[in-house]
VEXVORO-763347 format. One record per residue (C-alpha): residue number from 1; x, y, z. Coordinates in Angstrom, 1 decimal. Example, Ala and Ser with C-alpha at 12.3 -4.5 7.8 and 13.67 -1.06 7.14 Angstrom:
REM VEXVORO-763347
+------+--------+--------+--------+
| resi |      u |      v |      w |
+------+--------+--------+--------+
|    1 |   12.3 |   -4.5 |    7.8 |
|    2 |   13.7 |   -1.1 |    7.1 |
+------+--------+--------+--------+
END
This chain:
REM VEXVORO-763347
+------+--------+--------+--------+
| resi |      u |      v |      w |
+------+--------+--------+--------+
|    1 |  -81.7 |   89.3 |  153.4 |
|    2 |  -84.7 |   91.5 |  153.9 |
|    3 |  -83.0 |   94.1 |  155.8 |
|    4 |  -80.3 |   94.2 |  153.5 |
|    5 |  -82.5 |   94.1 |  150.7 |
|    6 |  -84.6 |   97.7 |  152.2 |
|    7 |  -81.2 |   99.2 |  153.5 |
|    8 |  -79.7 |   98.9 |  149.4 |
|    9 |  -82.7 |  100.2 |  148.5 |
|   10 |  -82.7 |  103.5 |  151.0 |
|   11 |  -79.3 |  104.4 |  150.0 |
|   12 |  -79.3 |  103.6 |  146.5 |
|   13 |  -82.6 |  105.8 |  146.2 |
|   14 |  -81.1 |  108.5 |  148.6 |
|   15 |  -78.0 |  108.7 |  146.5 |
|   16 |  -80.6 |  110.0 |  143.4 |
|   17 |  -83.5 |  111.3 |  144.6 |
|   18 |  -83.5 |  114.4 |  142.2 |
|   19 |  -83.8 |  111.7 |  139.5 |
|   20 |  -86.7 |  109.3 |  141.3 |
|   21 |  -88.7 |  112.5 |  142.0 |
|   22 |  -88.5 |  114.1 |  138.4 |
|   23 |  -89.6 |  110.6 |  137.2 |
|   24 |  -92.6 |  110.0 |  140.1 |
|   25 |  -93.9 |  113.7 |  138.8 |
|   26 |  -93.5 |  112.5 |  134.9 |
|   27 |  -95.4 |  109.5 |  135.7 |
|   28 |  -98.2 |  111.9 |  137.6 |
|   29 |  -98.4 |  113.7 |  134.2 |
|   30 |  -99.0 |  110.5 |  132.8 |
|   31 | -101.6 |  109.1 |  134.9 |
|   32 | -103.6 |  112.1 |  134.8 |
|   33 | -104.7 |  110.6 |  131.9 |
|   34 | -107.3 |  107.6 |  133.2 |
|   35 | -107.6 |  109.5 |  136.3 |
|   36 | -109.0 |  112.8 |  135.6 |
|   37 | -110.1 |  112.7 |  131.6 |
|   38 | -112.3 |  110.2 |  132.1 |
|   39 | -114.2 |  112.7 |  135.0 |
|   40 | -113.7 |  115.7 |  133.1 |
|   41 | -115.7 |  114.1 |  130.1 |
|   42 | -118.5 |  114.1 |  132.7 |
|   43 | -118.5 |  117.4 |  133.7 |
|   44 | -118.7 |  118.8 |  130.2 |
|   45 | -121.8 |  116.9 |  129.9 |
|   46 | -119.7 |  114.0 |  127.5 |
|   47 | -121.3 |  110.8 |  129.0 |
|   48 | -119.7 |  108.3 |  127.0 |
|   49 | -119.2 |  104.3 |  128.9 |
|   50 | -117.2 |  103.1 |  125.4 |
|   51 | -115.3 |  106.5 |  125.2 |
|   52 | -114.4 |  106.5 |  128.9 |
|   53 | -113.3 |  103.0 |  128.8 |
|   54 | -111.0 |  103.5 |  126.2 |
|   55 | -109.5 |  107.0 |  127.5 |
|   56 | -108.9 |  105.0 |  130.4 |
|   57 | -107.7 |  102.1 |  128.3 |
|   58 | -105.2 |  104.3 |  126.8 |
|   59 | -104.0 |  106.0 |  129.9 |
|   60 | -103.2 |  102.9 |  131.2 |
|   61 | -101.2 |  101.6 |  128.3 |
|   62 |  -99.4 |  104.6 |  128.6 |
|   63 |  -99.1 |  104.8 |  132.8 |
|   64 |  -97.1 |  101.0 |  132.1 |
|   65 |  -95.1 |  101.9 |  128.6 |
|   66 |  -93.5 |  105.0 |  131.1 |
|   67 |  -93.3 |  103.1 |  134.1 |
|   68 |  -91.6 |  100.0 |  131.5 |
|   69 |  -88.7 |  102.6 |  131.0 |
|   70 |  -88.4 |  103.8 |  134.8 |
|   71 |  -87.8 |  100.5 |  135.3 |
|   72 |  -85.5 |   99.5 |  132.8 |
|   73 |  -83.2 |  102.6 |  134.1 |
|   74 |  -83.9 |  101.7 |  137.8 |
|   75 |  -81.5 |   98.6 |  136.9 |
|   76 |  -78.4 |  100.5 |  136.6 |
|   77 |  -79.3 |  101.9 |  140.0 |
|   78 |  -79.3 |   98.3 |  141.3 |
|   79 |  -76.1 |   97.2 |  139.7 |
|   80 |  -74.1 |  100.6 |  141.9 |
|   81 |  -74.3 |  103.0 |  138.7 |
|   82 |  -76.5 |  105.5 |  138.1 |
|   83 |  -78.5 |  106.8 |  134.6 |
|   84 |  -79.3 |  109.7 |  132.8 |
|   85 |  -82.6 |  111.2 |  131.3 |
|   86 |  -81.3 |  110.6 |  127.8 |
|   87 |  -81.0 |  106.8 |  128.7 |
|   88 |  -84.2 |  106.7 |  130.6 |
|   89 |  -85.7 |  108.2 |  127.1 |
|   90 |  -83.6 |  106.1 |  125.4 |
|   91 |  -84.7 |  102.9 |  127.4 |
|   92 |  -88.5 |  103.0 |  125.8 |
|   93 |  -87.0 |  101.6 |  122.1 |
|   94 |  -86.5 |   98.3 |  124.6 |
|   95 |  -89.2 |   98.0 |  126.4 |
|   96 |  -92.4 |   99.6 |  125.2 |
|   97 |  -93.7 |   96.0 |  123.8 |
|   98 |  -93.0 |   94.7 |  127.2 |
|   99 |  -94.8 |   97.9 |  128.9 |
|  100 |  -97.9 |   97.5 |  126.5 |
|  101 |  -98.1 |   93.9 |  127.0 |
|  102 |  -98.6 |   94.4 |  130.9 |
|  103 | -100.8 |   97.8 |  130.1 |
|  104 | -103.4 |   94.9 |  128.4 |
|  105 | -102.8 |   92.9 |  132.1 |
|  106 | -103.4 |   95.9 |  134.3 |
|  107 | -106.2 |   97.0 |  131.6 |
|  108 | -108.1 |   93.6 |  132.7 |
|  109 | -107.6 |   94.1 |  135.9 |
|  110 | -109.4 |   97.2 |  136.1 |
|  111 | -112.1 |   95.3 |  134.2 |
|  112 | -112.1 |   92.7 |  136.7 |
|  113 | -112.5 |   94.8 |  139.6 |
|  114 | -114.9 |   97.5 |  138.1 |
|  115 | -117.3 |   94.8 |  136.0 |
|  116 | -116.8 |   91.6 |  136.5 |
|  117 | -116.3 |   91.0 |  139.9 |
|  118 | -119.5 |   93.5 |  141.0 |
|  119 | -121.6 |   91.3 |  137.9 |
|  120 | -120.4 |   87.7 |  140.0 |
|  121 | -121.5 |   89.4 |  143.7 |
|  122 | -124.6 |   90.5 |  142.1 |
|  123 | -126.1 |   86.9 |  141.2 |
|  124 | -126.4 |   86.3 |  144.8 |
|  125 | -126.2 |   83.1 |  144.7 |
|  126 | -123.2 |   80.1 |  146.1 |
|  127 | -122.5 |   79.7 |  142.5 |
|  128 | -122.2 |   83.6 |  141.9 |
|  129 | -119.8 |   83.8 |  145.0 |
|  130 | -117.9 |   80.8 |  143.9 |
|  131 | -117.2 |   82.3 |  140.5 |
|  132 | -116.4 |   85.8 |  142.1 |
|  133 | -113.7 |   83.8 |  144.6 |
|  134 | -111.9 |   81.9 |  141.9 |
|  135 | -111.7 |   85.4 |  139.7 |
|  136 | -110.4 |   87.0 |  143.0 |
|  137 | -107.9 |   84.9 |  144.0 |
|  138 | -106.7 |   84.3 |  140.7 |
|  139 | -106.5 |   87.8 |  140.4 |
|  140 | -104.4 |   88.2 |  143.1 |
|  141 | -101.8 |   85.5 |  142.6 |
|  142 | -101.3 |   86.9 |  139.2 |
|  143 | -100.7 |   90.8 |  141.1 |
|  144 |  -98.2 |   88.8 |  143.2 |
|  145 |  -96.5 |   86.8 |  140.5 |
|  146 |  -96.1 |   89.6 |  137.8 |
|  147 |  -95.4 |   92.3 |  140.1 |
|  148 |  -91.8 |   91.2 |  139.4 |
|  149 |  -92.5 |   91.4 |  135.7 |
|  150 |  -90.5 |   94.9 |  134.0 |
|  151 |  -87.2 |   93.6 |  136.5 |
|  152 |  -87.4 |   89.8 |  135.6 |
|  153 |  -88.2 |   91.0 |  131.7 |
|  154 |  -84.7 |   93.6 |  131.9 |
|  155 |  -82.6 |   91.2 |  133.8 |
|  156 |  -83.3 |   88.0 |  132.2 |
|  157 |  -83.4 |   88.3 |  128.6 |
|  158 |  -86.1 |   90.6 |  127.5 |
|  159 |  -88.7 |   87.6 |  125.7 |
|  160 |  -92.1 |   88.4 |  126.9 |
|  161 |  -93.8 |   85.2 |  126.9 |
|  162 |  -90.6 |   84.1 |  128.8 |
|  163 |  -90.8 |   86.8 |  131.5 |
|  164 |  -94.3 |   86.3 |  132.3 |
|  165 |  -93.3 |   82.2 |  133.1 |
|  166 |  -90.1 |   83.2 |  134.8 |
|  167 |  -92.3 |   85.7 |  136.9 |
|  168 |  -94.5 |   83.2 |  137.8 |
|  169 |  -91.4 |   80.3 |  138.5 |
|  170 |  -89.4 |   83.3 |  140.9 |
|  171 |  -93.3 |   84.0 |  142.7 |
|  172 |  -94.1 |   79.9 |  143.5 |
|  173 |  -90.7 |   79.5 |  144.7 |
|  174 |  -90.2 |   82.2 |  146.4 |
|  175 |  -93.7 |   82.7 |  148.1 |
|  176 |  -93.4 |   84.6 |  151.3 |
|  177 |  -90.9 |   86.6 |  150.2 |
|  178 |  -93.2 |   87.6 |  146.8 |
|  179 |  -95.9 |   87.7 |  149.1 |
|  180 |  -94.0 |   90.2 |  151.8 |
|  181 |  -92.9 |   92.6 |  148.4 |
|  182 |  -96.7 |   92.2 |  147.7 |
|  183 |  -97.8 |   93.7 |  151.1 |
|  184 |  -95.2 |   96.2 |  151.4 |
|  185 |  -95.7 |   98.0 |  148.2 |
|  186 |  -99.6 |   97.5 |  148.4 |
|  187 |  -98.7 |   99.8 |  151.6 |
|  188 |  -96.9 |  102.0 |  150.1 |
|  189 |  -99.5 |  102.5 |  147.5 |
|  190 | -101.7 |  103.0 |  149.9 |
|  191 | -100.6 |  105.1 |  152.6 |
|  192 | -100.9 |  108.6 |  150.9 |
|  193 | -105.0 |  108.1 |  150.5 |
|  194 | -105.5 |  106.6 |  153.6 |
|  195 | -103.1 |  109.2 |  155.8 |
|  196 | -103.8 |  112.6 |  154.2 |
|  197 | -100.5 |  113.9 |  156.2 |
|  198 |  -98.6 |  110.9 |  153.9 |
|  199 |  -99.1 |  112.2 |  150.5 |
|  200 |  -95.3 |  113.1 |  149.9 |
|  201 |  -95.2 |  108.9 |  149.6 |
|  202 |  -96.6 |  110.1 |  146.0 |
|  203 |  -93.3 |  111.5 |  145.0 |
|  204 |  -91.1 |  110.1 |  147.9 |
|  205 |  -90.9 |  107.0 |  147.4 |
|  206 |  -93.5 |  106.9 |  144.7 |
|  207 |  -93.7 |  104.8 |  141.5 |
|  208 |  -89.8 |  104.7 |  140.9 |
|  209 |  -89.1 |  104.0 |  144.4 |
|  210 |  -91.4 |  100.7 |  144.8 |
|  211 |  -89.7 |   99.1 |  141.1 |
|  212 |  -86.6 |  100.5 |  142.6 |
|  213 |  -86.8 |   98.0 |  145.5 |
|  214 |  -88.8 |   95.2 |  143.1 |
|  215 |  -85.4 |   95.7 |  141.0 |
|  216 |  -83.3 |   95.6 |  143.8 |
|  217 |  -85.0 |   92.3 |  145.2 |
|  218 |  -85.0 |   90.6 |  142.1 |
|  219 |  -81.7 |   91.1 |  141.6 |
|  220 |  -80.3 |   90.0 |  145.2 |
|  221 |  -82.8 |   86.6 |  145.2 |
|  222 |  -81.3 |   85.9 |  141.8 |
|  223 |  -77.8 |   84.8 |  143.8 |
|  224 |  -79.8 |   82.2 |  145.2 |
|  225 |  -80.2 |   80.7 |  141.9 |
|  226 |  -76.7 |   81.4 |  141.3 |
|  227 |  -75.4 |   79.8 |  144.5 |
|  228 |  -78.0 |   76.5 |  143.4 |
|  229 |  -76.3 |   76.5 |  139.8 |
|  230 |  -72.7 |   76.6 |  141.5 |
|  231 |  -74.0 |   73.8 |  144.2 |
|  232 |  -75.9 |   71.4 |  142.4 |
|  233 |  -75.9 |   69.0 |  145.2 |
|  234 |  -77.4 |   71.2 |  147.5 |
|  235 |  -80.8 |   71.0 |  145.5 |
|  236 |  -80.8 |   67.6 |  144.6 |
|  237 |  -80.3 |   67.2 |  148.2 |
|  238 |  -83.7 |   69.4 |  149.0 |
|  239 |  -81.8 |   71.9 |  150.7 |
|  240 |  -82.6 |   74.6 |  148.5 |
|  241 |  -84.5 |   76.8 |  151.4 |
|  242 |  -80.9 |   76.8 |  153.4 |
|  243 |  -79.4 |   79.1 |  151.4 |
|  244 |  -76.3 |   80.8 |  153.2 |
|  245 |  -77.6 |   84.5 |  152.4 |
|  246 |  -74.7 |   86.0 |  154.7 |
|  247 |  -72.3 |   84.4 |  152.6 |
|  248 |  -74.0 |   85.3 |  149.3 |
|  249 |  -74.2 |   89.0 |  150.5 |
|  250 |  -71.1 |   89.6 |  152.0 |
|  251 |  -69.7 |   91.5 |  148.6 |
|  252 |  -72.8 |   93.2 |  148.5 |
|  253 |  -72.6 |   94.5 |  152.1 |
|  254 |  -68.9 |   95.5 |  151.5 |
|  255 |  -69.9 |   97.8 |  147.9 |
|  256 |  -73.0 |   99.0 |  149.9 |
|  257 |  -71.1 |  100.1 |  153.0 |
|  258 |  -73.1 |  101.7 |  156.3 |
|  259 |  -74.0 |  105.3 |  156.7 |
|  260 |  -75.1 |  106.9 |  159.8 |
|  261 |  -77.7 |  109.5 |  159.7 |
|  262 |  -74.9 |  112.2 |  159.9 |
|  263 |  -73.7 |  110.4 |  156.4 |
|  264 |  -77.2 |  111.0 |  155.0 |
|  265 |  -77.8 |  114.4 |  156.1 |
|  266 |  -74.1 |  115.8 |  155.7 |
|  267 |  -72.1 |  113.6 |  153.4 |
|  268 |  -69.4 |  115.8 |  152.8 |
|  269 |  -68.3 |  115.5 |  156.9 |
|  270 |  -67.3 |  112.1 |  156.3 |
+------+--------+--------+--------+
END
């Protein structure tokens, strides 16, 4: 499912890359924001800890409102359609309560791992480190959980408080595979600072690449819960981790077909 799951994902980005790009660079307008404001107020002598915090406050809000409506359009790239920038616009009337809501989450993350965290290490004591453990960990399984969060909130009926528990639900029961989407995109993220050569994974796949594939995967592990609703025996029966994937993707193999690299490159030789 995996395989499949990154193969959809190449093609369907391939197939509109002009789009993903123009929305990774909006996105890079956007993030300027927290990124570089916040510096800039220090080199014009502004030192200001409650102003920077909220310009950085703000930009993030911002940063997940955008990234709310990249993600809302990635969905039609999932389901083997495609979007336009007037929907993509369109799309923040629907989810810019949704993209706020998780601005606030990644807001206190920040303030986890810039404040609270160092203030925990700094007691230096076992109780200190105890503290600093439980916030990390914590931390973490929510990064894992609601990483799914603008997909799950799109696809399954847009309540908030609802998405955040489904999130959580699709996360416990599906663990390693949350935890390998976790890893991969973390990488993803990554790579461009820690290989200077890699800093077209920016733009290529960037932001809307990685909900892309989070789109993508929630949508495919969904059949599972399709296949359990059709098949009630089979979790009463506690076979619910045997689920026949290359049954459940056999459609989806046939509408995503297989391209050589001769289809990618030259498409019209087919």
């Amino acid at each position: 499912m995996i395989g499949f799951l990154i193969q959809k994902t190449l093609y369907d980005f391939w197939d509109n890359m002009f789009k993903m790009v123009v929305i990774n660079l909006g996105f890079l307008l956007v993030a300027a924001i927290p990124i570089f404001l916040p510096g800039l107020m220090d080199t014009l002598g502004i030192s200001s800890m409650p102003l920077e915090m909220a310009i950085t406050g703000i930009g993030i809000l911002a940063c997940s409102v955008y990234l709310a409506a990249a993600s809302y359009s990635m969905s039609s790239i999932s389901d083997y359609s495609t979007f336009g920038f007037a929907a993509l616009f369109g799309s923040f009337k629907h989810t810019w309560k949704a993209g706020l809501v998780m601005g606030l989450f990644v807001f206190l993350l920040f303030i986890v791992a810039t404040i609270i965290l160092p203030f925990y290490l700094s007691i230096e004591s076992s109780f200190g480190l105890l503290l600093a453990a439980v916030v990390f960990w914590v931390t973490i399984f929510g990064m894992i959980s609601f990483q799914f969060y603008f997909s799950v909130y799109t696809r399954l009926g847009g309540k908030i408080g609802k998405s955040f528990k489904k999130c959580m639900i699709l996360s416990m029961d599906n663990s390693g595979f949350a935890f390998f989407l976790f890893i991969h995109n973390l990488i993803v993220i990554l790579l461009p600072f820690v290989v200077p050569f890699m800093l077209f994974f920016i733009i290529i796949p960037g932001p809307a690449g990685i909900f892309l594939y989070i789109d993508e995967a929630v949508r495919l592990r969904l059949l599972k819960y399709d296949w359990l609703e059709a098949n009630p025996e089979a979790a009463a029966s506690g076979k619910r981790k045997k689920i026949p994937w290359e049954e459940l993707l056999v459609e989806e193999r046939e509408k995503t077909g297989h391209r050589t690299f001769k289809n990618f490159v030259f498409p019209w030789k087919d």
